[in-house]
C-alpha positions in Angstrom: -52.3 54.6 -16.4 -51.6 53.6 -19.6 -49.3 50.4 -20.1 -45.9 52.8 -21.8 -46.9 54.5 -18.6 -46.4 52.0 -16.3 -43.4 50.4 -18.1 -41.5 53.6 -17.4 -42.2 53.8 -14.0 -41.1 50.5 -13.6 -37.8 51.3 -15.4 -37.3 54.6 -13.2 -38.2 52.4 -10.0 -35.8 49.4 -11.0 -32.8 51.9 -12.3 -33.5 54.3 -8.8 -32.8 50.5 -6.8 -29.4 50.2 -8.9 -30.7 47.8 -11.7 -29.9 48.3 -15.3 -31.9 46.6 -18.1 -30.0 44.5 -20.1 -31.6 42.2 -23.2 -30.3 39.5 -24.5 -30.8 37.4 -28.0 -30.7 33.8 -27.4 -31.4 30.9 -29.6 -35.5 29.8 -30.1 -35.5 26.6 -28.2 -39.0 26.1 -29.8 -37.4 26.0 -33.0 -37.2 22.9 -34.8 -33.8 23.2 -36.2 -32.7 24.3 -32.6 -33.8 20.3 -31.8 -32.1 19.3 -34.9 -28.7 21.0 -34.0 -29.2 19.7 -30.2 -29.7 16.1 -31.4 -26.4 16.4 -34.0 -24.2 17.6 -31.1 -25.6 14.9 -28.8 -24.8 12.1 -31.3 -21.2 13.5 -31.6 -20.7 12.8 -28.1 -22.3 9.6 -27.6 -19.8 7.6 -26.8 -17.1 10.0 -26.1 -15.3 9.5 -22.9 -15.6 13.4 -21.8 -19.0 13.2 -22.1 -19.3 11.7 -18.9 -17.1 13.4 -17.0 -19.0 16.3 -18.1 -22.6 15.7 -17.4 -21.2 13.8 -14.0 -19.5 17.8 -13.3 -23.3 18.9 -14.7 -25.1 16.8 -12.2 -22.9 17.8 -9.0 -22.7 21.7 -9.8 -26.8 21.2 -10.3 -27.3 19.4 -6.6 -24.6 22.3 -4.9 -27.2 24.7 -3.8 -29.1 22.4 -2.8 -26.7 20.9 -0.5 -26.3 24.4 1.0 -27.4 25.1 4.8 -30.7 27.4 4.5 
């Protein structure tokens, strides 16, 4: 079976279970101005009050699952 082959079955198995393919474009994280931009925003918060608070919201929303009973 050839590999277009098998994508297709896949795709007929995955839509026949109720899934839909969806793609997505996303930024290149491997990208160096994708660093350049990250590093820019960071130094505009540095400092900022909010900042905190935020990555203090980041950090407990992170640990919830893993808080949860299994």
């Amino acid at each position: 079976m050839e590999v277009n082959e098998r994508m297709r079955s896949y795709r007929v198995r995955q839509r026949a279970a109720g899934l839909r393919l969806i793609q997505l474009w996303v930024p290149d994280t491997r990208s160096p101005d994708f660093a350049a931009e990250c590093r820019r925003q960071s130094r505009l918060l540095r400092g900022d009050p909010a900042e905190a608070e935020a990555l203090e919201f980041i950090e407990r929303a992170g640990a919830w699952d893993h808080d949860a009973p299994r």
